[in-house]
N, C-alpha and C positions, 0 to 999 in steps of 0.2 A: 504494500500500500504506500500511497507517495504521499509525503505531507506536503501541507499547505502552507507555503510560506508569504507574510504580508509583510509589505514594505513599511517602517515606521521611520513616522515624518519627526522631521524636529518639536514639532509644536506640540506635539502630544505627549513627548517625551518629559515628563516631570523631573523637575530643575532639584539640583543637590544643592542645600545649602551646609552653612557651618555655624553653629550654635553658637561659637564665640568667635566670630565673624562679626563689627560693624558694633562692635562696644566702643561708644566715645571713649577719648584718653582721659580727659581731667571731670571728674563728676563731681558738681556742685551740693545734686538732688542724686536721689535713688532714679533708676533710667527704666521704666515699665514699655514693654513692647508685646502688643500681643499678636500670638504667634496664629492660633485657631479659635474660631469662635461660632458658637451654632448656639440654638435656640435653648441648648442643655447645659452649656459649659464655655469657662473662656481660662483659652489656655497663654501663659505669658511668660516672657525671660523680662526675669528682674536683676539689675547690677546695683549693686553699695559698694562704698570704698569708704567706708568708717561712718555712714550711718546710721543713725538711731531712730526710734520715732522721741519725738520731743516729751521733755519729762514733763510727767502731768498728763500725757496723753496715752490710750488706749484705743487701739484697734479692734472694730468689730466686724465683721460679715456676716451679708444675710444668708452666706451659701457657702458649703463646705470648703475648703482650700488644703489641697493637699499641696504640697513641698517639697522640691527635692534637694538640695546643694548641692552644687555644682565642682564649685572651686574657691576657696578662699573657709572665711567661716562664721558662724554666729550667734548669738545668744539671744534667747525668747523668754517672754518671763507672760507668766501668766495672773491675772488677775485671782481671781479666786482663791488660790489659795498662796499666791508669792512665787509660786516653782516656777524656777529656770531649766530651762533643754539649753544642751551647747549642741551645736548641730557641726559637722567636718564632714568633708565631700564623702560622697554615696549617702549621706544621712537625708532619710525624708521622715515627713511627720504631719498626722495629717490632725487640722482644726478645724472641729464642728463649730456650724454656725451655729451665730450667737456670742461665741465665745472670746472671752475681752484679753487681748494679749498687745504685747508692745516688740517690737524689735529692743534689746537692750542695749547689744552691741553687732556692728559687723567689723572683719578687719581692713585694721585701717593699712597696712602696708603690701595688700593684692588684693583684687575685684573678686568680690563675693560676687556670682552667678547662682540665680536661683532658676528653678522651673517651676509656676506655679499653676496649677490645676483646681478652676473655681465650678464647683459643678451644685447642684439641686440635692437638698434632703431626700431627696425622691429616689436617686439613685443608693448603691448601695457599695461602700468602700473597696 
């Protein structure tokens, strides 16, 4: 039996990119880019380069946010009860919405890269 072979055009050919590709040099602010986004979920690379959310302040979301690190590193601290996660690349962690958290610190001498994944109570971890 002969197979069928189809020509592929360029356009169809989905583009390779590179995750840590296209990170500004000097960061002022935390750098939010989101990468996928659909009607469920919105997926994002986030960079710090020392970081924090401001003291006094608390992070909330209405939708889950799971986390991956990337490269560099950083400390979360949680409302509720005061606990800190140090988080070091391959470290992910995921935060139910609702739940009141602060960036504490990121490092300040190489680009924290996060991956973050904001999706619906609806789904399931």
């Amino acid at each position: 039996m002969k197979k069928s072979r189809s020509v592929i055009h360029p356009a169809s050919v989905p583009a390779i990119n590179n995750f840590f590709a296209k990170i500004p040099e000097n960061l002022e602010e935390e750098y939010f880019e989101v990468i996928l986004k659909s009607e469920h979920f919105i997926l994002e690379r986030i960079v710090s380069e020392g970081q924090t959310t401001p003291k006094g302040t608390w992070l909330y979301e209405e939708t889950n946010e799971w986390v991956l690190l990337l490269s560099g590193s950083a400390k979360l601290q949680f409302k509720s009860d005061g606990h800190m996660q140090t988080l070091h690349p391959g470290d992910h962690i995921t935060i139910p919405a609702g739940t009141y958290h602060r960036v504490e610190r990121t490092d300040q001498n190489k680009k924290t890269v996060w991956l973050a994944l904001h999706y619906s109570s609806k789904m399931k971890d």
